[in-house]
C-alpha positions as CSV (number, residue, x, y, z in Angstrom):
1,X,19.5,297.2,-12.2
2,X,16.9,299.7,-11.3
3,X,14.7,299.2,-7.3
4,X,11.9,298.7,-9.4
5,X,12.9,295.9,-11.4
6,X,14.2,294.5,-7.8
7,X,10.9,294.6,-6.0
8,X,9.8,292.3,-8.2
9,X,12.1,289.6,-7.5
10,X,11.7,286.9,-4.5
11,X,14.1,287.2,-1.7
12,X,16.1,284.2,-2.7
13,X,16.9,285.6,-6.3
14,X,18.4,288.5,-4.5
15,X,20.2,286.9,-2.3
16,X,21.7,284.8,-5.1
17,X,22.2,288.2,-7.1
18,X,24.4,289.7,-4.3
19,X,26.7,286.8,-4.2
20,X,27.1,287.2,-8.3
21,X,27.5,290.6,-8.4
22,X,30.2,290.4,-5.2
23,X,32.3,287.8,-6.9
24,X,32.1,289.8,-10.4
25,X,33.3,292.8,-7.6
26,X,35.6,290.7,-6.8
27,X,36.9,290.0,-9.9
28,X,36.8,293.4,-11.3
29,X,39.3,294.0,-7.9
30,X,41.9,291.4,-9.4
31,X,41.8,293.2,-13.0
32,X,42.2,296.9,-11.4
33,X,45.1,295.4,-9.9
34,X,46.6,293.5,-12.5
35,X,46.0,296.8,-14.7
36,X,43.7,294.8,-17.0
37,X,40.6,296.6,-16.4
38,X,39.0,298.8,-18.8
39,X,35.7,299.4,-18.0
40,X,36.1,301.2,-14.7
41,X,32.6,302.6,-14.0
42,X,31.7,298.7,-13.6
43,X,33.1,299.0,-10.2
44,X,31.0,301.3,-9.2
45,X,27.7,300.0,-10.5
46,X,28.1,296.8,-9.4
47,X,29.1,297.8,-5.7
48,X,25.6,300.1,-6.1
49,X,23.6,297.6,-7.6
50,X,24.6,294.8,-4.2
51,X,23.7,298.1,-1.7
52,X,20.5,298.2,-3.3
53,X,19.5,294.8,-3.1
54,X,20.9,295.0,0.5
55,X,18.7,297.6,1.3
56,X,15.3,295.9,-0.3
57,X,16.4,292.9,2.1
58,X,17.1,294.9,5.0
59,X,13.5,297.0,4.3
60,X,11.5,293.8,3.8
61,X,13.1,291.9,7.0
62,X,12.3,295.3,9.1
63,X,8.4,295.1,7.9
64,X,7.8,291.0,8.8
């Protein structure tokens, strides 16, 4: 998801987003493991996408 979508969001939908996307990460782990996985760049855009919503949190926390 692109910052600009994310800005738009209230802080509680992007808290709730992390924890999605870090138990589809989570997930995605246990199929890379198993050997199931196929779709490998969704590893790495879901680990991207919950730094970037950790960063909008972080920024907004800093300003208040």
């Amino acid at each position: 998801m692109k910052a600009i979508d994310l800005r738009k969001k209230k802080t509680d939908e992007l808290k709730k987003m992390v924890l999605d996307l870090k138990k589809e990460s989570f997930n995605l782990r246990f199929q890379k493991v198993a050997g199931q996985l196929t779709n490998t760049v969704r590893v790495r855009e879901v680990r991207r996408s919950i730094a970037r919503i950790k960063t909008l949190l972080n920024a907004g926390r800093k300003q208040k």
